[in-house]
MIFIBA-536735 format. One record per residue (C-alpha): residue number from 1; x, y, z. Coordinates in nm, 2 decimals. Example, Ala and Ser with C-alpha at 12.3 -4.5 7.8 and 13.67 -1.06 7.14 Angstrom:
// residues 2
+-----+--------+--------+--------+
|   k |      u |      v |      w |
+-----+--------+--------+--------+
|   1 |   1.23 |  -0.45 |   0.78 |
|   2 |   1.37 |  -0.11 |   0.71 |
+-----+--------+--------+--------+
***
This chain:
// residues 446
+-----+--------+--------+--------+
|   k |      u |      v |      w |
+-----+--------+--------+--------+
|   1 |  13.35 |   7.24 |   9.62 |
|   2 |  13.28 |   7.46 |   9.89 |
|   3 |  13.42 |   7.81 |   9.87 |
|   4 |  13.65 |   7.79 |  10.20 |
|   5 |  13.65 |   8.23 |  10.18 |
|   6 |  13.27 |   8.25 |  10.22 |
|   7 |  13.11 |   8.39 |  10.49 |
|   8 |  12.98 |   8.16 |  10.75 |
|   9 |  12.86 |   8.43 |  11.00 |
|  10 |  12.57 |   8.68 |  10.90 |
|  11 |  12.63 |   9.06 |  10.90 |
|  12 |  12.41 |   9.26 |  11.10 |
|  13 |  12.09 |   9.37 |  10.99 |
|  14 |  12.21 |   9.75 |  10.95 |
|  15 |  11.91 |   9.94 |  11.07 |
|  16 |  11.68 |   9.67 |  11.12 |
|  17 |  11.59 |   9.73 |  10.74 |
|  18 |  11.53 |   9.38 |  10.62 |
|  19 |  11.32 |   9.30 |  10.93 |
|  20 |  11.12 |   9.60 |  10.78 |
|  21 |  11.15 |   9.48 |  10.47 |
|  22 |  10.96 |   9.12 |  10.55 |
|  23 |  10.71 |   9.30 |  10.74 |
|  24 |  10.60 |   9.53 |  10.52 |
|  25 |  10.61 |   9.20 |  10.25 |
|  26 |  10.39 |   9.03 |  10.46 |
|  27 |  10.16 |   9.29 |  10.45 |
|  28 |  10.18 |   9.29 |  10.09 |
|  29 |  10.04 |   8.95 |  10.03 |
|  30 |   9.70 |   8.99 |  10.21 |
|  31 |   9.63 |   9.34 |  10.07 |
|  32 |   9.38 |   9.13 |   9.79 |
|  33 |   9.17 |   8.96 |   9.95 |
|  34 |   9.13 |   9.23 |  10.23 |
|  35 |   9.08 |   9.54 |  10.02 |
|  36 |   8.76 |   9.33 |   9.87 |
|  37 |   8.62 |   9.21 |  10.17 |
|  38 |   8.63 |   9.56 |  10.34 |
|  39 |   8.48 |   9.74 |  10.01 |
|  40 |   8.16 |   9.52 |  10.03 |
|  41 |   7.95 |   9.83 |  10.07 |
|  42 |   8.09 |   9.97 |   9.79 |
|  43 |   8.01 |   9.66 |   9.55 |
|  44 |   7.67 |   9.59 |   9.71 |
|  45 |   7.61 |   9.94 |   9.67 |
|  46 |   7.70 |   9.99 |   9.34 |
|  47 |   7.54 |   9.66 |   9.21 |
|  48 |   7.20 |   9.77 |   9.38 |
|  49 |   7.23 |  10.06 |   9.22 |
|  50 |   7.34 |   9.94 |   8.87 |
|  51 |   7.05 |   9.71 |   8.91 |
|  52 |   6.75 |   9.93 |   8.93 |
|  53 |   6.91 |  10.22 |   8.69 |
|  54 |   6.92 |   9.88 |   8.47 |
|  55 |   6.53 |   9.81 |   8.53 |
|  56 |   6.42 |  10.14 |   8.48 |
|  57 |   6.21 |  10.15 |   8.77 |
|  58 |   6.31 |  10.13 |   9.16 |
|  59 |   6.01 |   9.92 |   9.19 |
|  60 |   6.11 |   9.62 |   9.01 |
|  61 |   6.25 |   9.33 |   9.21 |
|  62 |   6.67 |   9.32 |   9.18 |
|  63 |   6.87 |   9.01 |   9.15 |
|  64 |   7.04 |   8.95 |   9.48 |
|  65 |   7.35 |   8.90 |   9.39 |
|  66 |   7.55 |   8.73 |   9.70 |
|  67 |   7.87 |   8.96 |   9.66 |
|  68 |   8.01 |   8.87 |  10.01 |
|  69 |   7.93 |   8.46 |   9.98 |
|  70 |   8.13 |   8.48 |   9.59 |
|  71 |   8.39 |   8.68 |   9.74 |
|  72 |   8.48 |   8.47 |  10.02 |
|  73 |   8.44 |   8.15 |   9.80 |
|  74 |   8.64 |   8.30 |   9.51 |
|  75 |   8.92 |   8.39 |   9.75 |
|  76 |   8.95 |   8.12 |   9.89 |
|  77 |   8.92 |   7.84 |   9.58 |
|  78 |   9.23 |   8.01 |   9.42 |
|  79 |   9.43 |   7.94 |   9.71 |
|  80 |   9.28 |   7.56 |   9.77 |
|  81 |   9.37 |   7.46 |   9.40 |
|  82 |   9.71 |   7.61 |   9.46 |
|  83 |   9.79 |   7.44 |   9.76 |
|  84 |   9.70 |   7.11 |   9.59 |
|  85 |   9.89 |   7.23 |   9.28 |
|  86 |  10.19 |   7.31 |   9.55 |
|  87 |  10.44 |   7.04 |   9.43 |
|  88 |  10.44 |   7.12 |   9.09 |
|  89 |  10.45 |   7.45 |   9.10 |
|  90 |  10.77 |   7.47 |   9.31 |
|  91 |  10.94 |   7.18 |   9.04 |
|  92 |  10.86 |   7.47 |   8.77 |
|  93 |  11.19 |   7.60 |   8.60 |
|  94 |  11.07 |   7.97 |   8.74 |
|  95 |  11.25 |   8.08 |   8.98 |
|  96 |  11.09 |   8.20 |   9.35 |
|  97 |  11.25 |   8.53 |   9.30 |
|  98 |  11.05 |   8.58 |   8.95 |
|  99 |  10.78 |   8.39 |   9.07 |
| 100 |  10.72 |   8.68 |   9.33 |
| 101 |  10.79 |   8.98 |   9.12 |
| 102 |  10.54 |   8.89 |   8.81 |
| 103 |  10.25 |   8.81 |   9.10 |
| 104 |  10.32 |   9.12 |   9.26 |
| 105 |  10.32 |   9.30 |   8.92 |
| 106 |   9.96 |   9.12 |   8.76 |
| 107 |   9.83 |   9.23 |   9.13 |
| 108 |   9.91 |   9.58 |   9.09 |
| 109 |   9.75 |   9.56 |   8.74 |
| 110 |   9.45 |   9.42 |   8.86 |
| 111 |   9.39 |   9.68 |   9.11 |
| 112 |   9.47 |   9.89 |   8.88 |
| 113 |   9.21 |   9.77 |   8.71 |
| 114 |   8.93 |   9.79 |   8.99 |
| 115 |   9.05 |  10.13 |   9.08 |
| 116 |   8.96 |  10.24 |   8.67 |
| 117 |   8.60 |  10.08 |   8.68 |
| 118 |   8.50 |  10.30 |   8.97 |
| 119 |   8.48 |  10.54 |   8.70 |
| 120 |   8.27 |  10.31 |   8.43 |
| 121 |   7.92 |  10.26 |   8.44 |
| 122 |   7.85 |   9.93 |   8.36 |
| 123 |   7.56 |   9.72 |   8.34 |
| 124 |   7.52 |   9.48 |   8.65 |
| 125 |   7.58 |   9.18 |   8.52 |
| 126 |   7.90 |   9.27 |   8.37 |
| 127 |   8.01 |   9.44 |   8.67 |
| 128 |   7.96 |   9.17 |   8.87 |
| 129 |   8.15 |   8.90 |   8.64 |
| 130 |   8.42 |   9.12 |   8.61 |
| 131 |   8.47 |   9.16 |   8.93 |
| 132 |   8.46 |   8.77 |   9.04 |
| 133 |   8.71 |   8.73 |   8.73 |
| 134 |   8.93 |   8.99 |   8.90 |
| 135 |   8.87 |   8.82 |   9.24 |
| 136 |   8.96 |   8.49 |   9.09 |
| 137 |   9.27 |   8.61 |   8.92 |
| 138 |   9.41 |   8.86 |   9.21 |
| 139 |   9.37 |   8.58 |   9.48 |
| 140 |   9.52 |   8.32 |   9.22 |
| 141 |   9.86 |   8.55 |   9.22 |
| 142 |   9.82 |   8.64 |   9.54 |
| 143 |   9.88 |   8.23 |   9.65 |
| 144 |  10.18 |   8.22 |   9.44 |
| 145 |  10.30 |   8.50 |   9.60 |
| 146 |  10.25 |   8.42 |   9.98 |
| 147 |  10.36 |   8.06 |   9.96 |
| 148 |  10.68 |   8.17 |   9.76 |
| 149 |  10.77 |   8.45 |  10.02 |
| 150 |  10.73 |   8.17 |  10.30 |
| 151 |  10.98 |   7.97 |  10.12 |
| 152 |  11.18 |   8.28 |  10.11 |
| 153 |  11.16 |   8.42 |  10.42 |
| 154 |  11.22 |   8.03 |  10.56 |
| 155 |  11.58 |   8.10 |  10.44 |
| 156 |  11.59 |   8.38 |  10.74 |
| 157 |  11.59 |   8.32 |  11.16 |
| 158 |  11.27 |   8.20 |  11.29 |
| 159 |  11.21 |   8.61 |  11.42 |
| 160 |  11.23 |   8.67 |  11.08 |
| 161 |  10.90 |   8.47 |  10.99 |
| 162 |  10.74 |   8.61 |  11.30 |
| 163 |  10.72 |   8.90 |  11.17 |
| 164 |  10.62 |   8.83 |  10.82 |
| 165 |  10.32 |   8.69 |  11.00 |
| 166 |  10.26 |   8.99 |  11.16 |
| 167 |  10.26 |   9.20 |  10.91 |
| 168 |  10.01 |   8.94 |  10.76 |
| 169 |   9.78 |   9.01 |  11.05 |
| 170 |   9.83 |   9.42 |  10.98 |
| 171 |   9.68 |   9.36 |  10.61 |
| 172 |   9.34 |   9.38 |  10.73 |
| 173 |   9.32 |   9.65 |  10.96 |
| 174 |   9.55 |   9.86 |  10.70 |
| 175 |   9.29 |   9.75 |  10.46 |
| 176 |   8.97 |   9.89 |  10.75 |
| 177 |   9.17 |  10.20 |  10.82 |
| 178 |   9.23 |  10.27 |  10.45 |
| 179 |   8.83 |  10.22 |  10.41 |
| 180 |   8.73 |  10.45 |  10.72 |
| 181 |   8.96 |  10.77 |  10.59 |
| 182 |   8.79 |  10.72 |  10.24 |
| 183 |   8.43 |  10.70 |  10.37 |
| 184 |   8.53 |  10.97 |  10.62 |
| 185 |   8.65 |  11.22 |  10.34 |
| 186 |   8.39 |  11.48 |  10.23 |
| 187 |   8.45 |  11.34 |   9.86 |
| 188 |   8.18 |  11.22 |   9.69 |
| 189 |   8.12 |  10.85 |   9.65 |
| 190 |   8.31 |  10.76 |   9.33 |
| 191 |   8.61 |  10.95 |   9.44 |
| 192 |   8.61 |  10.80 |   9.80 |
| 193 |   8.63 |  10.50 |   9.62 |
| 194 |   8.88 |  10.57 |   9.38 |
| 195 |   9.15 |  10.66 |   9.63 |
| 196 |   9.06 |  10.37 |   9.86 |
| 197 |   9.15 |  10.13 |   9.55 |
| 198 |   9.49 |  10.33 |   9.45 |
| 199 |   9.57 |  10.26 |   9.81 |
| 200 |   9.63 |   9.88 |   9.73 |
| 201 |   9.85 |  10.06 |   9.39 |
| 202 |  10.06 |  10.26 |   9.57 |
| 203 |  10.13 |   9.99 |   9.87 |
| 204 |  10.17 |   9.72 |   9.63 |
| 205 |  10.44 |   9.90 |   9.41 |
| 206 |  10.59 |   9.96 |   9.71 |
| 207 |  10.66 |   9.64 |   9.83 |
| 208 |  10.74 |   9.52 |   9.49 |
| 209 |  11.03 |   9.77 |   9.51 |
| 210 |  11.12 |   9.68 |   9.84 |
| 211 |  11.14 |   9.31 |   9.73 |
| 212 |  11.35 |   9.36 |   9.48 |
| 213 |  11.61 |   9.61 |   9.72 |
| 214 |  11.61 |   9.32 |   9.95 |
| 215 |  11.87 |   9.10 |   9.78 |
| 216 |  12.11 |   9.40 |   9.84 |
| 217 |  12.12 |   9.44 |  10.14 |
| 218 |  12.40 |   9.27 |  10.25 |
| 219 |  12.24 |   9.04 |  10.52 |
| 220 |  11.94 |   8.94 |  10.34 |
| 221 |  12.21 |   8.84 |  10.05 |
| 222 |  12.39 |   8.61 |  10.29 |
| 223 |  12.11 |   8.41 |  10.41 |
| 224 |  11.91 |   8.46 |  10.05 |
| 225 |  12.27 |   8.24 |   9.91 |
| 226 |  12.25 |   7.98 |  10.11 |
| 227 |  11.97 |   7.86 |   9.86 |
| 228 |  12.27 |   7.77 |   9.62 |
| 229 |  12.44 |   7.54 |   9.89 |
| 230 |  12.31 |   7.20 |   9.84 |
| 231 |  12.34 |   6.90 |  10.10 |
| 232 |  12.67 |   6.76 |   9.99 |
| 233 |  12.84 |   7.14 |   9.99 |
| 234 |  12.72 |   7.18 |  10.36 |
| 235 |  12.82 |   6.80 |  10.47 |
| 236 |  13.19 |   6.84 |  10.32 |
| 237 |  13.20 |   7.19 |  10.56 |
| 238 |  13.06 |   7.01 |  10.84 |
| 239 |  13.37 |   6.74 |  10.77 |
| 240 |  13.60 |   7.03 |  10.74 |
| 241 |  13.52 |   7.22 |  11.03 |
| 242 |  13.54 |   6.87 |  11.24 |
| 243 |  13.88 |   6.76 |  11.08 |
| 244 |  13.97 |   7.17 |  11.18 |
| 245 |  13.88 |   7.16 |  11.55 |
| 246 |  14.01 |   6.80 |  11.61 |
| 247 |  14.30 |   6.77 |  11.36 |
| 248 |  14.22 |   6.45 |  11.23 |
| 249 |  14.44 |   6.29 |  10.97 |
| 250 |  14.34 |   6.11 |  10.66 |
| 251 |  14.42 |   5.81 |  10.78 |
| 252 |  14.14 |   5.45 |  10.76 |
| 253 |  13.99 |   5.55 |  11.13 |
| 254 |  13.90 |   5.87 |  10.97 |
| 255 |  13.78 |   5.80 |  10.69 |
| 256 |  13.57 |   5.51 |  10.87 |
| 257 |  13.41 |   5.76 |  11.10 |
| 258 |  13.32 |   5.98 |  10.85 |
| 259 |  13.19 |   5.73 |  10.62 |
| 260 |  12.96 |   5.67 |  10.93 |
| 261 |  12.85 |   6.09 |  10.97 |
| 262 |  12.76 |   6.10 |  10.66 |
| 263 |  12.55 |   5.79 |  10.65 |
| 264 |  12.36 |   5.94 |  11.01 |
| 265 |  12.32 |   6.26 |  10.77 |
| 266 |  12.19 |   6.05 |  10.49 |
| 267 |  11.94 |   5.86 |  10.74 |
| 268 |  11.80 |   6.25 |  10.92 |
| 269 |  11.74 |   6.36 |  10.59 |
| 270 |  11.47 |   6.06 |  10.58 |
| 271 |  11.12 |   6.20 |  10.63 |
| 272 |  10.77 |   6.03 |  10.73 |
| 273 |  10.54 |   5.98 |  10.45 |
| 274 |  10.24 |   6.23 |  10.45 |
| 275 |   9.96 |   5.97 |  10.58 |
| 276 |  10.19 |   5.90 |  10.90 |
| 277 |  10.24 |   6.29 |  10.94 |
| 278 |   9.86 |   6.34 |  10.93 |
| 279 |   9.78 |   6.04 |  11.15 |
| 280 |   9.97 |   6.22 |  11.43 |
| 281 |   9.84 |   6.62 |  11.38 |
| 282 |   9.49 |   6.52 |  11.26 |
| 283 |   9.30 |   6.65 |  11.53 |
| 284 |   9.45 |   6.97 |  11.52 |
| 285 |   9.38 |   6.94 |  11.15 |
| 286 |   9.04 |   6.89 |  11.22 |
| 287 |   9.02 |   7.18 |  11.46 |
| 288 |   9.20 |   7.47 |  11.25 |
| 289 |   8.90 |   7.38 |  10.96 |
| 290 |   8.67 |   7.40 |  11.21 |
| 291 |   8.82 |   7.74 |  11.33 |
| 292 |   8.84 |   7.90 |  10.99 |
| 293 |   8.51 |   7.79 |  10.87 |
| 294 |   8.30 |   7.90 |  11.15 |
| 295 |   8.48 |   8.26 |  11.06 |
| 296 |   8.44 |   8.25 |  10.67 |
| 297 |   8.04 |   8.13 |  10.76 |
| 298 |   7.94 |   8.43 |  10.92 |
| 299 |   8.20 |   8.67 |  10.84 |
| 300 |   8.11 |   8.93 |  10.65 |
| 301 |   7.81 |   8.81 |  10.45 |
| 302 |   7.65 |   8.83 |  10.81 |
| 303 |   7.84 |   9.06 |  11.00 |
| 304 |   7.85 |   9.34 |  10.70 |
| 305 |   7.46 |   9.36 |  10.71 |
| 306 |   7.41 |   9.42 |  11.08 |
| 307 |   7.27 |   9.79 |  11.19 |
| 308 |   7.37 |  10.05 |  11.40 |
| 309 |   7.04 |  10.12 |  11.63 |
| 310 |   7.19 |  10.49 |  11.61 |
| 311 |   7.05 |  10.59 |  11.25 |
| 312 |   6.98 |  10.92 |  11.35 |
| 313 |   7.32 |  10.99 |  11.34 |
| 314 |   7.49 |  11.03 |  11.00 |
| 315 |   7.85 |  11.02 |  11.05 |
| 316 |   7.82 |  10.71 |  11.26 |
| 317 |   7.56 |  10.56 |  11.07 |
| 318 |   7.82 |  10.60 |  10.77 |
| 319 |   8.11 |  10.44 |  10.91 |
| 320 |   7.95 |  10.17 |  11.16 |
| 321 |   7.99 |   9.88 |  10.93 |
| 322 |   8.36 |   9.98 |  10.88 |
| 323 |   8.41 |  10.05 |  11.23 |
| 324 |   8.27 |   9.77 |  11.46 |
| 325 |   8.26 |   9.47 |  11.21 |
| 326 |   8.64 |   9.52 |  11.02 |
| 327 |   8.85 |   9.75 |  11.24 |
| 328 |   8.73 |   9.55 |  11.53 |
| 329 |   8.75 |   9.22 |  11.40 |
| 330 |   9.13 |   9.26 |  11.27 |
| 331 |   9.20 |   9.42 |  11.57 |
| 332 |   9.11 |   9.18 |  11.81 |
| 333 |   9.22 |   8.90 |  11.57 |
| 334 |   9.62 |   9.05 |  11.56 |
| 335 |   9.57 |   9.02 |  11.93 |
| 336 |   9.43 |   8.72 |  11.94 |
| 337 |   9.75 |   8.55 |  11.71 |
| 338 |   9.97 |   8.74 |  11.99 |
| 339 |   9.81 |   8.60 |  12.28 |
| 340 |  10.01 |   8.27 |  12.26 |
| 341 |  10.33 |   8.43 |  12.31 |
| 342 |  10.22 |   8.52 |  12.69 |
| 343 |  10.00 |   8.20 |  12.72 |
| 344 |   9.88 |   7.89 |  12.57 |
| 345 |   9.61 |   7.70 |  12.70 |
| 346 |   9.44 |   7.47 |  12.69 |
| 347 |   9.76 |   7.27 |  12.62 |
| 348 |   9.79 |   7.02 |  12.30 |
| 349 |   9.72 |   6.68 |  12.51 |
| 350 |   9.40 |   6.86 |  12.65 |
| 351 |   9.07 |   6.73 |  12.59 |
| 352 |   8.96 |   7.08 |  12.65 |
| 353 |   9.12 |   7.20 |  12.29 |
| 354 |   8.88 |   7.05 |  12.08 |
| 355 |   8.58 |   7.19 |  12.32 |
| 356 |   8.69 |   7.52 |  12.33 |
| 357 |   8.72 |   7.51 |  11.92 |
| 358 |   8.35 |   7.35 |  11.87 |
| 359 |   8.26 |   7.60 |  12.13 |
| 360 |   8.27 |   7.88 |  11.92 |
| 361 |   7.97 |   7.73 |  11.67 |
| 362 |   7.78 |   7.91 |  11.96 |
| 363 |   7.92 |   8.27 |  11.75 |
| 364 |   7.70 |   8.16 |  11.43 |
| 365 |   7.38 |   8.20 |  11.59 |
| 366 |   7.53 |   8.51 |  11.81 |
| 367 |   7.54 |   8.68 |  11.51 |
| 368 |   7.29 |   8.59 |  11.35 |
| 369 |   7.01 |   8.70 |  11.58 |
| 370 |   7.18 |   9.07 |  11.62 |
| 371 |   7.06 |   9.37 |  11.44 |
| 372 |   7.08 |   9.24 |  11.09 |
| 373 |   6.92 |   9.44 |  10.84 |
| 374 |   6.58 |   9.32 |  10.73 |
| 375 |   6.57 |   9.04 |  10.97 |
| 376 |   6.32 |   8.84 |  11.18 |
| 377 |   6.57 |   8.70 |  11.42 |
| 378 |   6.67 |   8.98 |  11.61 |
| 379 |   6.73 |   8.95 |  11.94 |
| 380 |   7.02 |   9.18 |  12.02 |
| 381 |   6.97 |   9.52 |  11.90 |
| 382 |   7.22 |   9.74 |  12.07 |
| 383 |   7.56 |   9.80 |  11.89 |
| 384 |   7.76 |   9.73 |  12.21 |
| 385 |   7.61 |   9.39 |  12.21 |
| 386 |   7.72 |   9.33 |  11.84 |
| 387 |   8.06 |   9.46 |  11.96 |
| 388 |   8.11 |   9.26 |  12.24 |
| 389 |   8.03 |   8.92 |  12.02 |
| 390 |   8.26 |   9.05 |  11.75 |
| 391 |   8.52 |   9.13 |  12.00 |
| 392 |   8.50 |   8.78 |  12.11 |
| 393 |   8.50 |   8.57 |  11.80 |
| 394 |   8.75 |   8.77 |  11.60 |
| 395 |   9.02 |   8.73 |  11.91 |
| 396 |   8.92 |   8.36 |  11.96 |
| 397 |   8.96 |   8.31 |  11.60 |
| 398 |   9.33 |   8.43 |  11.61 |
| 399 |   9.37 |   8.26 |  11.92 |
| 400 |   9.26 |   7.90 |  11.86 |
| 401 |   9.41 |   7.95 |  11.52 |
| 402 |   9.77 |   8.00 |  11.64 |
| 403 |   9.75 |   7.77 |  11.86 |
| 404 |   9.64 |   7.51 |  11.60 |
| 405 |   9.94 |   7.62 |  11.40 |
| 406 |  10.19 |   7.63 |  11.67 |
| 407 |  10.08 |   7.27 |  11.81 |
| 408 |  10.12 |   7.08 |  11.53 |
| 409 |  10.48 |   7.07 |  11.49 |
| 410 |  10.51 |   6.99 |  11.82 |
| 411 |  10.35 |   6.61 |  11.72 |
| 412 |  10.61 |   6.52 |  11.49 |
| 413 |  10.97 |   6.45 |  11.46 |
| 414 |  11.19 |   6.78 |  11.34 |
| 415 |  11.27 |   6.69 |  11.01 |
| 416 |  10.87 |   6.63 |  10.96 |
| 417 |  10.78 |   6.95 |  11.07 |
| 418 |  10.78 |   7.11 |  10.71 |
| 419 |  10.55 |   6.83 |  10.62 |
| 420 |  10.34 |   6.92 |  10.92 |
| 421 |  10.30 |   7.27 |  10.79 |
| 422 |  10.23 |   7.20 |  10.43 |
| 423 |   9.89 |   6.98 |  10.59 |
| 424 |   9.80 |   7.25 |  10.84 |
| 425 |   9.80 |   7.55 |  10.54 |
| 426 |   9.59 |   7.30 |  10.30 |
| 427 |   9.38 |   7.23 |  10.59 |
| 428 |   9.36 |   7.65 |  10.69 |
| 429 |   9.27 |   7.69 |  10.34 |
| 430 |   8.99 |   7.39 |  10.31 |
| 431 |   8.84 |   7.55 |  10.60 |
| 432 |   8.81 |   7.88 |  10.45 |
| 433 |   8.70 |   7.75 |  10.16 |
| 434 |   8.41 |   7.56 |  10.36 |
| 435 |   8.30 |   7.86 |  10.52 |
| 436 |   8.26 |   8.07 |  10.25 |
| 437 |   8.06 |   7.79 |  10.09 |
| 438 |   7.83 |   7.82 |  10.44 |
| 439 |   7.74 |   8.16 |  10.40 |
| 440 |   7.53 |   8.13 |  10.10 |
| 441 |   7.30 |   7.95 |  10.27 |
| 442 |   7.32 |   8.13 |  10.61 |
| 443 |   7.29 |   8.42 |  10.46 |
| 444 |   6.94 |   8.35 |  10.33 |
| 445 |   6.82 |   8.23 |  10.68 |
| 446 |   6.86 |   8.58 |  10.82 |
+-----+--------+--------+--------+
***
């Protein structure tokens, strides 16, 4: 029975400290794959340079070994098969809150574990496979994580998700910033490294401990509870808080009419089957794949090798990658996502939608043909140039991307919106995946 004594209005959130909270846990669950994907430098380096130490000789030829194009793909796989995996996962006897707090724990462990090898040599095979298994692995808690903490924050008011996501967008430019003050130090390269991977440490302990404070706070416990309140628990208070306001008596008209409330509850909780869902948000389906892998195609196994045409200056020769491809890609990406909120077009019944997501195909070869190192394609040499196009196709990228996200439950019925979310994630995810599968071979074109 329900407990007539519980609380049925929140508490206030005393100091805005669980908003905080979900922020800083949103951050938390992109730190993986964007601590890798900003330290390709550091890999590629140190792969090169275990290579020809390896060979004896810098004169022999060194295996190419495609860092950015396994990184993206390894990211990416771990969080396909999960998606796919989704249902029985979530009918697992684990719990979401122990789910969350063992992921967050075998992260910290494996950064741990990157953050110790900066110190090992090793030879670069076994560098290398070590640090795809690692990839593999992190990513792999890292999906149980994020789509447990969006079943957990789903418990809280919409804002409550919005800003979740935006601390999701923050993960990468954390990650970029985190890269520039180690590259910027006047430590050598090992140590510069070493503190940019105990970054991830320290942040990810952090949220860990702020995940489990959350339950007691007192207004994250009131909406975490509601968990335990199944659908015939919340139909009898519905019942009671009708017979309250209206003082109805059990008499046979009663119990008629709520015989027939409960059968109209009984018939909302009915939801479309997954093919009718997709029939109606296929297109924007389609177009968030198309989004994600024109992104994961040419960022970074493209972007990470273009040039500053200023090498005759150290310092910004030394952080240009770092600078114009990461810290101005997530930066004009979190604006891009935040766009929307001020305006959305083209609208969802526009033909243009679909143009203006195929239009940016036009980004591959942008990119292509700018200063890339070692290429014969180059067309656009100057950095503002490269700028300019990055500028544009990271905030179109967050852009298009929310919008795809934001339409789609706008095509269904309410109570298939959940359905409608769970399709456009697997179908973020497959485009991911297809991009990073791209940039292998558009990587040897250039």
């Amino acid at each position: 029975m329900w407990n007539e004594k519980k609380q049925t209005s929140p508490p206030a959130d005393s100091g805005r400290a669980v908003g905080f909270i979900i922020f800083f846990l949103g951050v938390g669950t992109l730190l993986p794959w964007n601590f890798f994907m900003t330290a390709s430098q550091y890999f590629n380096q140190r792969l090169t340079a275990a290579n020809v130490t390896a060979n004896g000789t810098s004169g022999v030829t060194t295996e190419d070994y495609n860092y950015d194009s396994w990184m993206a793909l390894l990211s990416q796989l771990p969080l396909l098969l999960f998606t796919l995996l989704n249902s029985f996962l979530y009918q697992c006897r684990v719990t979401p809150r122990l789910r969350v707090a063992l992921s967050f724990i075998a992260i910290l462990l494996l950064f741990s574990l990157t953050a110790a090898l900066v110190r090992v040599d090793m030879l670069p095979d076994t560098f290398f496979s070590v640090t795809m298994a690692t990839i593999w692995f992190i990513n792999m808690f890292s999906a149980v994580l994020q789509s447990s903490l969006f079943g957990e924050v789903g418990l809280f008011p919409p804002r409550y998700s919005t800003l979740f996501m935006s601390g999701q967008g923050l993960a990468g430019l954390f990650a970029a910033l985190a890269m520039l003050v180690s590259i910027s130090s006047n430590a050598d390269q090992s140590s510069a490294a070493l503190g940019y991977f105990i970054t991830p440490c320290v942040a990810t302990l952090g949220t860990l401990l702020c995940y489990l404070l959350l339950p007691h706070l007192e207004f994250a416990h009131f909406y975490l509870n509601r968990r335990s309140a199944d659908s015939v628990e919340a139909t009898q208070e519905l019942l009671s808080s009708t017979e309250d306001k209206k003082g109805l008596n059990n008499n046979a008209k009663d119990h008629e009419a709520n015989g027939k409330f409960i059968r109209e509850q009984d018939d909302n909780q009915e939801r479309s089957s997954v093919l009718d869902v997709f029939k109606k948000i296929w297109l924007m389906a389609a177009c968030v794949t198309c989004v994600f892998a024109v992104t994961l195609s040419v960022f970074p196994v493209i972007t990470v090798r273009v040039q500053t045409v200023y090498t005759d200056i150290p310092a910004w020769d030394k952080v240009f990658t770092c600078v114009c491809c990461f810290i101005v890609f997530n930066t004009m990406d979190l604006v891009g996502r935040g766009a929307p909120s001020l305006v959305q077009w083209p609208s969802k019944e526009s033909r243009l939608f679909p143009v203006a997501v195929l239009s940016r195909l036009v980004f591959v070869p942008l990119l292509m043909i700018c200063n890339v190192q070692n290429s014969r394609l180059t067309v656009f040499r100057h950095d503002g140039a490269f700028v300019t196009i990055m500028a544009l196709f990271s905030f179109s990228n967050g852009y298009l991307a929310s919008l795809c996200m934001a339409y789609a439950p706008q095509l269904v019925r309410c109570k298939d919106c959940e359905t409608a979310g769970s399709l456009m994630t697997f179908f973020l995810v497959l485009g991911l995946a297809l991009g990073a599968s791209f940039s292998f071979l558009l990587g040897k074109l250039v």
